[in-house]
C-alpha positions as CSV (number, residue, x, y, z in Angstrom):
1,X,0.0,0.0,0.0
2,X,1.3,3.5,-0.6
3,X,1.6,6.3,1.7
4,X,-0.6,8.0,0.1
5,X,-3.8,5.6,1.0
6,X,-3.9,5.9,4.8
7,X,-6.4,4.3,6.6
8,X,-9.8,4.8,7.7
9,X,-9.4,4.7,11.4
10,X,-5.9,5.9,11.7
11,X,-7.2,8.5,14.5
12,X,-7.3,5.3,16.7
13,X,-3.3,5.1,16.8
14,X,-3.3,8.5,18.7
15,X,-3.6,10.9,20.9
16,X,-4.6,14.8,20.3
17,X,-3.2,16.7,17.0
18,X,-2.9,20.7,16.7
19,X,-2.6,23.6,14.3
20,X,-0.1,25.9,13.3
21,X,0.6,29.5,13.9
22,X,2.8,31.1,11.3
23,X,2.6,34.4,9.7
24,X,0.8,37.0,10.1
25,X,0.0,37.5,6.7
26,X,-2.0,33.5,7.0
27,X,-4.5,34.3,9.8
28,X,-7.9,33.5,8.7
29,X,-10.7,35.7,10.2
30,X,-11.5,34.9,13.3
31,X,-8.7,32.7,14.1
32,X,-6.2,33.6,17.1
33,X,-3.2,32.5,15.3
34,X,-1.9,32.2,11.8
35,X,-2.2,28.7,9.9
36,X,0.2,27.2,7.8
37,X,-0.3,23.3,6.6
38,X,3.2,22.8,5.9
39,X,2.3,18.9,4.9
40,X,0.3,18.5,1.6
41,X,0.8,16.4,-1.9
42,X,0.2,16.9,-5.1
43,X,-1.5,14.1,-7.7
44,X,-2.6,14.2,-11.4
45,X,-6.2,14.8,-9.6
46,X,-5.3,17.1,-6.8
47,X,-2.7,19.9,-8.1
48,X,-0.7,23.3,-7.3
49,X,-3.6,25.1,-8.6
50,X,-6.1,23.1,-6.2
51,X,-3.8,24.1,-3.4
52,X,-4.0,27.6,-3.7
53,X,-7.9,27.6,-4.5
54,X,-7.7,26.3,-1.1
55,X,-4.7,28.9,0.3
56,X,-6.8,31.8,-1.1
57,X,-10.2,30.5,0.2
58,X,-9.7,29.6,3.7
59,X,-6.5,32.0,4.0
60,X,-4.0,29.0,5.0
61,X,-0.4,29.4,3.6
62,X,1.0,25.7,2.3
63,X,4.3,23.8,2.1
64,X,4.1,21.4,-0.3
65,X,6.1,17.8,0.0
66,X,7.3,14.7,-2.8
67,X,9.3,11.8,-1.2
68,X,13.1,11.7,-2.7
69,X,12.6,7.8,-3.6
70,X,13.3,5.5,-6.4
71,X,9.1,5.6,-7.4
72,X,9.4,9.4,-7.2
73,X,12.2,12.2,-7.1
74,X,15.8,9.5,-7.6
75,X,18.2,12.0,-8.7
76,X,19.2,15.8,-9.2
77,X,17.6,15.8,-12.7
78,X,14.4,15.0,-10.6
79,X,14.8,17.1,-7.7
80,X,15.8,20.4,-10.1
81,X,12.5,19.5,-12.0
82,X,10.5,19.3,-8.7
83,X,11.9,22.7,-7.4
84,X,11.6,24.5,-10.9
85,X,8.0,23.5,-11.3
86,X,6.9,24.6,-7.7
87,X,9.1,27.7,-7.5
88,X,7.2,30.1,-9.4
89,X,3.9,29.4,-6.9
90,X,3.3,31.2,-3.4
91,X,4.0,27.6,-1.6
92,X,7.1,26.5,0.5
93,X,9.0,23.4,-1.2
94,X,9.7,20.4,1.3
95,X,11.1,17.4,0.6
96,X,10.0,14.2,2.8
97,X,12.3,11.4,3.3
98,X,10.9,7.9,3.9
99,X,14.9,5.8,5.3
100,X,17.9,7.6,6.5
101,X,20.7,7.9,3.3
102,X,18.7,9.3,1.2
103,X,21.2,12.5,0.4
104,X,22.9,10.1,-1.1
105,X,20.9,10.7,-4.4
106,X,21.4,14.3,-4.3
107,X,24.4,16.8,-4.5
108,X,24.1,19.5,-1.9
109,X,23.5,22.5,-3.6
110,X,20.6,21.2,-4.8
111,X,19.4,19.9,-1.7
112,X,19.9,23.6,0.2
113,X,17.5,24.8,-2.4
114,X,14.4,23.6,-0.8
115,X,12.8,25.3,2.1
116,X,12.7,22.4,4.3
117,X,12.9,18.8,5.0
118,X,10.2,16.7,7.0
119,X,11.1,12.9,8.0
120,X,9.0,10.7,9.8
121,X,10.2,7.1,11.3
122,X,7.4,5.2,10.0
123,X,8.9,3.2,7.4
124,X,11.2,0.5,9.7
125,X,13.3,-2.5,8.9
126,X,13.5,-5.3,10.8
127,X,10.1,-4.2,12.5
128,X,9.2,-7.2,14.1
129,X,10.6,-10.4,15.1
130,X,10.0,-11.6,11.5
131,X,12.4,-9.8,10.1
132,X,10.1,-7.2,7.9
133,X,10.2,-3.9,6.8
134,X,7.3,-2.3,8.6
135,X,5.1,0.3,7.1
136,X,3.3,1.0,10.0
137,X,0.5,3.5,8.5
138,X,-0.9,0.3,6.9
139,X,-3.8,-1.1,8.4
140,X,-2.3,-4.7,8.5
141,X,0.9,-4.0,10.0
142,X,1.8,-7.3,12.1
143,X,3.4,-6.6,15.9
144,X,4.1,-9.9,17.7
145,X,5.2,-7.9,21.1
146,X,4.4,-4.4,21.7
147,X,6.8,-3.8,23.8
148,X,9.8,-5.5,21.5
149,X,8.2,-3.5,19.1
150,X,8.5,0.1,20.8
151,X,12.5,-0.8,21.3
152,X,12.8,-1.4,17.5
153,X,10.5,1.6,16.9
154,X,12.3,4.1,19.8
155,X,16.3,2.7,17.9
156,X,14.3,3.6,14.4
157,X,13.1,7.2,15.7
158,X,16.8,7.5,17.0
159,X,18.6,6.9,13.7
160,X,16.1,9.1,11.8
161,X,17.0,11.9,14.5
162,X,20.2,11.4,14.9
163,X,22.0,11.3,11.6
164,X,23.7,14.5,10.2
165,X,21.2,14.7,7.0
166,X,19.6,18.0,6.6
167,X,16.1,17.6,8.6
168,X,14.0,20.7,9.8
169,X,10.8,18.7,10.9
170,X,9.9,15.5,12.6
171,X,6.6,14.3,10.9
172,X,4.1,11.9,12.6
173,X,5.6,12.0,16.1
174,X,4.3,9.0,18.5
175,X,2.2,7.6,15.5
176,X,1.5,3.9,16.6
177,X,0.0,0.9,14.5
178,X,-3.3,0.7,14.9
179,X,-3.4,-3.0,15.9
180,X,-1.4,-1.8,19.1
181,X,-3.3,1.7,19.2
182,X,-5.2,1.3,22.0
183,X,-1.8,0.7,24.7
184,X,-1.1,4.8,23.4
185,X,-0.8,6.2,26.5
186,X,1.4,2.7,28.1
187,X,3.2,2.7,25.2
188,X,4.3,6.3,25.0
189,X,6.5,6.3,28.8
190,X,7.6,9.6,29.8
191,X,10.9,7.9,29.5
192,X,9.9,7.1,25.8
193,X,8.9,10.8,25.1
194,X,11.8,12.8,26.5
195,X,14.3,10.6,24.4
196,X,12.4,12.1,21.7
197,X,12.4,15.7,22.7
198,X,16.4,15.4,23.6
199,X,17.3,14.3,20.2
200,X,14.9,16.9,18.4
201,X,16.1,19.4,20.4
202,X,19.7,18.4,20.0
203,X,19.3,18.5,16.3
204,X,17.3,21.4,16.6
205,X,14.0,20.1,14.5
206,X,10.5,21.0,15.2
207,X,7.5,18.7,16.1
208,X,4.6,18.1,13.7
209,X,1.2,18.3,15.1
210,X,-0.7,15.8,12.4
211,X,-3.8,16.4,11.8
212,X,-4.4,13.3,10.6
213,X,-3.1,10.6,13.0
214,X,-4.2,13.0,15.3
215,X,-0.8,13.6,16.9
216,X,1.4,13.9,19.1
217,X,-1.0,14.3,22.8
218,X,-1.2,17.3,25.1
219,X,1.2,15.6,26.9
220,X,4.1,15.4,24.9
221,X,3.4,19.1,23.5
222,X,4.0,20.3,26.7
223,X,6.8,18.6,27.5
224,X,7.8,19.5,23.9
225,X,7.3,23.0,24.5
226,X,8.7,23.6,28.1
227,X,12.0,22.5,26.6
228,X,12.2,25.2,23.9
229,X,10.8,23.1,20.8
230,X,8.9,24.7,18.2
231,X,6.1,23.0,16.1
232,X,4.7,22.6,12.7
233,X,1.1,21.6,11.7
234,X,0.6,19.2,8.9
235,X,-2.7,17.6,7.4
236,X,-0.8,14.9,5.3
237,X,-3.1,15.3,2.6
238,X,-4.0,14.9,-1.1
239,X,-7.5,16.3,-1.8
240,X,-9.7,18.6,-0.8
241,X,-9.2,18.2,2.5
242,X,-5.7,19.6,2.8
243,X,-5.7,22.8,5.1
244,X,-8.7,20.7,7.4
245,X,-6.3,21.7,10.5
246,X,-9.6,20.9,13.1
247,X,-6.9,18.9,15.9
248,X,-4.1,21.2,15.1
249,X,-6.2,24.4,16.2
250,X,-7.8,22.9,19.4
251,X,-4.4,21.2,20.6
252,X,-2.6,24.4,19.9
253,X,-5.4,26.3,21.8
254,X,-5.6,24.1,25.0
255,X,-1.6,23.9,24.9
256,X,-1.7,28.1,24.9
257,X,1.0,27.5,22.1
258,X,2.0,31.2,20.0
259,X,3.1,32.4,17.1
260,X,6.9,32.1,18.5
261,X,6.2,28.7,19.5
262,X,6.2,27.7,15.7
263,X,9.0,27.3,12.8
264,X,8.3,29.0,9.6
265,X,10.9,28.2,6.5
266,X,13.2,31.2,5.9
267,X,12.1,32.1,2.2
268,X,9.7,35.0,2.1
269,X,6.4,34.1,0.0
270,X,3.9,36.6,-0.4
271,X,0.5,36.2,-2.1
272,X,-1.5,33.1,-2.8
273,X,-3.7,33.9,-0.1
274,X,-6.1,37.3,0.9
């Protein structure tokens, strides 16, 4: 299955989700903050021009991501394609690595052209006790211990953080299977969570509120935040449905996060949105 077919009921294999603050110029009416999805697609059915429809109606500014990846953008040739075509639009340009190494493919310049990278840990090898590559947004993902499980998942989350690729974003933070979803709050130790928050910090990457997994939880936001991290929101979408930030805004509400709570790219963009 492909990423880009989540399941139904992946807001099972979570806790709480919020939205994202960002600049000034992105504040829809009525809204205390400004809102910036910085985690959408694009498809032959749902494109640029469908994004900023959606930017310029609902006054959301977007960050749009591919995956560097053999089935997507493999080389430079790719990546200088990718950045030509969205460059000219009022969007930020992310890429969104699926396995540690994959700079490998790219030469650096190019790379540093791109507003911003987003990983998540989601994709892991040697998953299980089985041996297999876990892809654990898929609704059939296999866990034969939950707890031998969280160790491969935690020394997974710590490669991911800890390499010295270029990463501005950790995507999908505390996402669990949902065959194990409902041991959330056992799972995810205090121990667990500030492992997490060292090594982000340490690498100095924010935290993605997802809207659609519906993470991380109020918990680890806090936590998050009293240690100086900042925070993206992300909708992980392709459709009409991108900028739907519902968990983003009430997590960031009831967490009393601000506008300097959040990490914006660097590149100035102006219009798109009114």
């Amino acid at each position: 299955m492909q990423r880009r077919i989540f399941i139904k009921n992946a807001s099972l294999a979570s806790g709480l989700l919020l939205i994202s603050p960002l600049m000034a110029d992105c504040s829809p009416r009525n809204e205390e903050f400004p809102v910036m999805d910085l985690h959408v697609h694009t498809t032959n059915d749902f494109t640029i021009e469908n994004i900023l429809e959606i930017g310029k109606r609902e006054h959301i500014r977007f960050g749009v991501l591919d995956h560097p990846a053999d089935w997507a953008i493999k080389d430079d040739a790719d990546l200088k394609s990718y950045i030509d075509r969205l460059r000219p639009y009022p969007v930020y340009i992310g890429l969104q690595p699926m396995s540690p190494g994959w700079t490998k493919r790219f030469s650096p310049e190019l790379i540093s052209k791109v507003d911003y990278v987003l990983m998540d840990p989601q994709t892991i090898p040697n998953g299980n006790r089985y041996g297999e590559t876990l892809h654990i947004w898929e609704f059939d993902t296999y866990i034969d211990d939950p707890e031998d499980f969280m160790e491969r998942y935690m020394a997974h989350i710590m490669e991911v953080l800890n390499n010295n690729e270029p990463m501005h974003i950790f995507g999908w933070p505390l996402f669990l299977p949902v065959c194990i979803a409902r041991d959330y709050y056992a799972l995810w130790t205090e121990n667990r969570m500030q492992q997490i928050i060292t090594a982000a910090k340490k690498k100095n990457v924010a935290i993605e509120i997802n809207d659609l997994a519906h993470t991380p939880h109020e918990k680890f936001i806090l936590m998050s935040k009293e240690q100086g991290l900042k925070f993206t929101f992300g909708s992980d979408t392709r459709n009409q449905k991108a900028g739907r930030l519902a968990y983003c805004k009430s997590i960031a509400k009831k967490c009393n996060l601000k506008p300097e709570d959040f990490f914006i790219p660097q590149r100035t963009i102006k219009g798109g949105i009114s």
